[in-house]
MARMARPA-733230 format. One record per residue (C-alpha): residue number from 1; residue in one letter; x, y, z. Coordinates in steps of 0.02 Angstrom, whole numbers, plus 32768, in hexadecimal, padded with zeros to 4 digits. Layout:
<recs>
num | residu | px | py | pz
NUM | a | X | Y | Z
...
</recs>
This chain:
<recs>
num | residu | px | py | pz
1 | x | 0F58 | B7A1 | 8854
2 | x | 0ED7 | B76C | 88C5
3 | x | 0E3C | B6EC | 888A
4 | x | 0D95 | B6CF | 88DD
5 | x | 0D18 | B654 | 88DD
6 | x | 0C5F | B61E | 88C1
7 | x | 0C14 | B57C | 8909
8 | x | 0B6C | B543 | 8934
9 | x | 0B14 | B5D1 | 88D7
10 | x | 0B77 | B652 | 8950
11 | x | 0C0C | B6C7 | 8929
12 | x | 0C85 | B6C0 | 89B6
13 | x | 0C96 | B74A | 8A39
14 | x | 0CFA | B7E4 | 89C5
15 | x | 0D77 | B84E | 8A22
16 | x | 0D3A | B8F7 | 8A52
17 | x | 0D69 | B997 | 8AAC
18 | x | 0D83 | B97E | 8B77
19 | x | 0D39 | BA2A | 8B8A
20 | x | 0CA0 | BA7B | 8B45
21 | x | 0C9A | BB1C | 8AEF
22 | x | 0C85 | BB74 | 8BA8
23 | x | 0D0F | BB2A | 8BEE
24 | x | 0CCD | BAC0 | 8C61
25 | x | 0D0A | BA1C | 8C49
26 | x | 0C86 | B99D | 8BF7
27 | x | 0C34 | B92B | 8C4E
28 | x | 0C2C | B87B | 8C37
29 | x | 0BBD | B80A | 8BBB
30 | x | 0B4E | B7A6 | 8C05
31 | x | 0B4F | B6F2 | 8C21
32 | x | 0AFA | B658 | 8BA9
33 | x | 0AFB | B5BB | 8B82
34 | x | 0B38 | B558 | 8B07
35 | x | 0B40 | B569 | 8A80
36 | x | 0AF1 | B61A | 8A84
37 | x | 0B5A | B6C0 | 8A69
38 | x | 0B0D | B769 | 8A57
39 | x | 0B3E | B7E3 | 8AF0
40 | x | 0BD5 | B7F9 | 8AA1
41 | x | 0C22 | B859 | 89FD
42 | x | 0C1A | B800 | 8987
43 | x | 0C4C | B7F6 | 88CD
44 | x | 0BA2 | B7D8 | 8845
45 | x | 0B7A | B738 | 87FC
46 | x | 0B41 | B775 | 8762
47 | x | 0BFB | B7EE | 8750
48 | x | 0C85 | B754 | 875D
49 | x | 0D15 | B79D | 871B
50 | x | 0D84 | B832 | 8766
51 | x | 0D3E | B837 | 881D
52 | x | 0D09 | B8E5 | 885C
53 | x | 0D87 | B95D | 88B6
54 | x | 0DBD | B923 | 895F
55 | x | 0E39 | B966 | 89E1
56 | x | 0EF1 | B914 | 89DD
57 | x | 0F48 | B952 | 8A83
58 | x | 1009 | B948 | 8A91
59 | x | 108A | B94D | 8B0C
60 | x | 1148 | B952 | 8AEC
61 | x | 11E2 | B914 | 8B6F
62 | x | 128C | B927 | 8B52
63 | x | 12C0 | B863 | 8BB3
64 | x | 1366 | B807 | 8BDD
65 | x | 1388 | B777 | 8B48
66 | x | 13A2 | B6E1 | 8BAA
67 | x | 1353 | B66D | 8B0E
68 | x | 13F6 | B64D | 8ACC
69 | x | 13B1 | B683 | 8A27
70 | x | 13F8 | B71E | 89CC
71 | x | 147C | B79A | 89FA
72 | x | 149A | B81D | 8A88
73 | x | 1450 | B814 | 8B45
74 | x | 1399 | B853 | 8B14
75 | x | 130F | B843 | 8AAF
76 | x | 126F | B89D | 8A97
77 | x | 11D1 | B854 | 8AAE
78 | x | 1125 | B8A5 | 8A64
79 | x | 105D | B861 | 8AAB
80 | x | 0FE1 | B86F | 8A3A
81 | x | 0F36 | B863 | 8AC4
82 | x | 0E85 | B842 | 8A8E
83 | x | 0DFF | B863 | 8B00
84 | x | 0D5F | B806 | 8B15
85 | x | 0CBF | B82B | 8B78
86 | x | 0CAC | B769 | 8B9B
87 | x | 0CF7 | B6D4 | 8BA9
88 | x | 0CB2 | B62A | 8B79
89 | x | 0BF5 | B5D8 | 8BCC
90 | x | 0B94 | B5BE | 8C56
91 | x | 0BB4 | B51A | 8C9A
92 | x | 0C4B | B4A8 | 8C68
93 | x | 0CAF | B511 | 8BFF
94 | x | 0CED | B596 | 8CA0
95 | x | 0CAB | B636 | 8C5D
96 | x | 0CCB | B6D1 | 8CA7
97 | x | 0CAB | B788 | 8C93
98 | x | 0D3F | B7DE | 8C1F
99 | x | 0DC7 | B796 | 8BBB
100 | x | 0E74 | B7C1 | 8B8E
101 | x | 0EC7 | B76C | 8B0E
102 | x | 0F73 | B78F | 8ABC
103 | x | 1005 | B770 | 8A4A
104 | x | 10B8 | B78D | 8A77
105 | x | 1149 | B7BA | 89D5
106 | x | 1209 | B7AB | 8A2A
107 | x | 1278 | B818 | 89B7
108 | x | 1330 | B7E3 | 89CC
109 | x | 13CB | B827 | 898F
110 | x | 142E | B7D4 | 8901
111 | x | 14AF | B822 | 889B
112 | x | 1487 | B8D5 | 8891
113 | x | 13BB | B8CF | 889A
114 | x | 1337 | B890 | 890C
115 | x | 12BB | B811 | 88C5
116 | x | 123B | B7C4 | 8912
117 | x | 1282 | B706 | 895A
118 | x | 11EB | B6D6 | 89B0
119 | x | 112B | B6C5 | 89D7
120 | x | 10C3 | B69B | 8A65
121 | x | 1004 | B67D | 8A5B
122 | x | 0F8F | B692 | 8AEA
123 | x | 0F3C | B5E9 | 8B10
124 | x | 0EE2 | B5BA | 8BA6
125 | x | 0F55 | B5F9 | 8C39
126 | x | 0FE0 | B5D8 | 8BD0
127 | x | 1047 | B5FF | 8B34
128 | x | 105A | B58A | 8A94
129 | x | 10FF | B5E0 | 8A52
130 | x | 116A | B5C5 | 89B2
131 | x | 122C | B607 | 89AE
132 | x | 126E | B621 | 890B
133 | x | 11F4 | B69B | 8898
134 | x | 1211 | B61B | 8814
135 | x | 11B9 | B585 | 8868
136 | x | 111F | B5D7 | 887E
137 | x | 1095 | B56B | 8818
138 | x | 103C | B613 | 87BB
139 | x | 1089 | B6B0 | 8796
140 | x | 103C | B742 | 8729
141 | x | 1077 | B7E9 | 86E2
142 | x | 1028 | B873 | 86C9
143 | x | 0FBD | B87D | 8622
144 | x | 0FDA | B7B5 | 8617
145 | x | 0F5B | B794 | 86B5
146 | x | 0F0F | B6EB | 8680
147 | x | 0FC1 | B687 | 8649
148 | x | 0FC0 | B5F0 | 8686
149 | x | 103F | B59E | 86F7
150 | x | 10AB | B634 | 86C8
151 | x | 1164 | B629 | 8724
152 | x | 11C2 | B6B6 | 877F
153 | x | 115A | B73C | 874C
154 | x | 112A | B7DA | 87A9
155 | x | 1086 | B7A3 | 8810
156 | x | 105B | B703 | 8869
157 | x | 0FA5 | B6CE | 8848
158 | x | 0F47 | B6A6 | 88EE
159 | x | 0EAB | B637 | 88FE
160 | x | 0E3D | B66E | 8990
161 | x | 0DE5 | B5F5 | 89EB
162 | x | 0D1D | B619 | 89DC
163 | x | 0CE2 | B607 | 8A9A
164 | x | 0D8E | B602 | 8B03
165 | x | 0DF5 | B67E | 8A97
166 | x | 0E89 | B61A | 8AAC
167 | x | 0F0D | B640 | 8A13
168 | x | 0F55 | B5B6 | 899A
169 | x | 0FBE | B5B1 | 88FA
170 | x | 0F4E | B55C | 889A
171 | x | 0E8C | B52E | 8886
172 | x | 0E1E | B4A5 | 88BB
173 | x | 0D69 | B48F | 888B
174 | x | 0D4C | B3D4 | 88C9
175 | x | 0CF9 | B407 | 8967
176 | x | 0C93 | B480 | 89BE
177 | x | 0C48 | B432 | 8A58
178 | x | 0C5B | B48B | 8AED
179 | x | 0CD6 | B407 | 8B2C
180 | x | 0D56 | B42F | 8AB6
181 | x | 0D53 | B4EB | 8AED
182 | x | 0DCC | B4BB | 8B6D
183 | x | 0E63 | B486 | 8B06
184 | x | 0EAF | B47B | 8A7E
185 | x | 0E18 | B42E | 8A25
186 | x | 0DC9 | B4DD | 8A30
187 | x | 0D6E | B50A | 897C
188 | x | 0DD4 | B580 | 8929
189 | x | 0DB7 | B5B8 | 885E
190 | x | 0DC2 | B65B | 87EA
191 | x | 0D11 | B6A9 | 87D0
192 | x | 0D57 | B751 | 8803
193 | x | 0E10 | B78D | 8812
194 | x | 0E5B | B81E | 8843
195 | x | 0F0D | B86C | 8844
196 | x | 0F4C | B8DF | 88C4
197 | x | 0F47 | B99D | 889F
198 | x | 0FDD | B9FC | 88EA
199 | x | 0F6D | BA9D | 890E
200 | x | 0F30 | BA3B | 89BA
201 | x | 0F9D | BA60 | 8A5C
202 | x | 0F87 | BA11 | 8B05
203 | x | 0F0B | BA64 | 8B6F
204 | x | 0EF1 | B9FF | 8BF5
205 | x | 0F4C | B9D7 | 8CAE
206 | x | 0F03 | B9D0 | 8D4A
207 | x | 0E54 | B994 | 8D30
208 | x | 0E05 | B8FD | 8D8D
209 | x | 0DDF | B887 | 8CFF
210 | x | 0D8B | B807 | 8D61
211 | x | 0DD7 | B751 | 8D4D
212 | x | 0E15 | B784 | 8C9D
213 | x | 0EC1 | B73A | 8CDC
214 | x | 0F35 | B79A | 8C35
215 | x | 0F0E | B83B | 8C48
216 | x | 0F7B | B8C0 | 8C0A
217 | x | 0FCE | B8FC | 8CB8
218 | x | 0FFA | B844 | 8CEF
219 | x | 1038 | B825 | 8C15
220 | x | 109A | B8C2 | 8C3A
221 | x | 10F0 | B88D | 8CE7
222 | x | 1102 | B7D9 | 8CA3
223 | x | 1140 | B7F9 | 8BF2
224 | x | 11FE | B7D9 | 8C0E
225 | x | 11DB | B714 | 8C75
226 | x | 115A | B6CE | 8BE1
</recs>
């Protein structure tokens, strides 16, 4: 279940579609500066709530189980990939045309079933990951979205950071200067939210997405070493 944020009078960059209704693939937003945002989708001020539809892109690998964790030689490991037209300001805060953020779900085998062992978040370059479903912070089921600190259930809630996109498990509202973009510090919060629909497929390989460093081919190639 993914969560966006407002700050500074300005709804965060919201995922969109990579290609336009032609095909071709969309260009990129433009540019500003801080704190401004408004070349980009974006989610209404005056509709907080359910955020509008959005594109969740997924790819699935069949990978060798070295964790230690679980049963059997493999595991399967699902990417949920949000796109982005822009990433962060002008200035200070590295911005750059394009964004890929994701979350990766390791299903491992024990007993008789696969369940879902472990979850990776996206964040800066990196991963912030949690092993064991039952240690995440915030988990939801369907029809029960807005429990709080809910235990082992069947989604992981996901706080997107409003001008980095970096993913976290939980929200922070202290501070939105463009300095904390580039951490963990990053404003994160719940104005809109958003749970993946599985009607979307992956669409997208070879493409030149800039210096969007996660997109989906190198996810895809990587997806077994995270």
């Amino acid at each position: 279940m993914f969560h966006f944020a407002q700050a500074n009078g300005n709804p965060q960059c919201y995922p969109n579609y990579p290609f336009r209704p032609d095909g071709s693939k969309r260009p990129p937003a433009g540019a500003e500066d801080w704190p401004h945002i408004s070349t980009c989708k974006q989610a209404s001020l005056s509709a907080r709530g359910w955020g509008p539809a959005m594109p969740v892109y997924y790819n699935v690998r069949n990978c060798p189980n070295t964790s230690g964790r679980g049963e059997g030689g493999t595991e399967i490991r699902v990417s949920y990939n949000l796109f982005y037209e822009k990433d962060g300001f002008r200035g200070s805060s590295n911005s750059h045309d394009y964004d890929w953020e994701r979350v990766i779900v390791i299903w491992r085998k024990y007993g008789l079933y696969l369940y879902k062992d472990e979850i990776l978040l996206s964040n800066h370059k990196g991963y912030k990951r949690i092993a064991g479903w039952e240690s995440i912070p915030q988990t939801v089921d369907a029809g029960n979205w807005f429990e709080i600190s809910g235990k082992n259930k069947d989604h992981a809630k996901v706080y997107v950071g409003w001008c980095k996109h970096a993913m976290f498990f939980e929200k922070r509202t202290k501070d939105s200067t463009i300095v904390a973009c580039l951490g963990d510090t990053e404003m994160r919060s719940d104005d809109w939210y958003f749970v993946a629909d599985q009607s979307k497929s992956i669409l997208l390989l070879a493409n030149d997405w800039g210096n969007a460093w996660s997109q989906p081919d190198r996810v895809y190639d990587s997806l077994c070493s995270q």
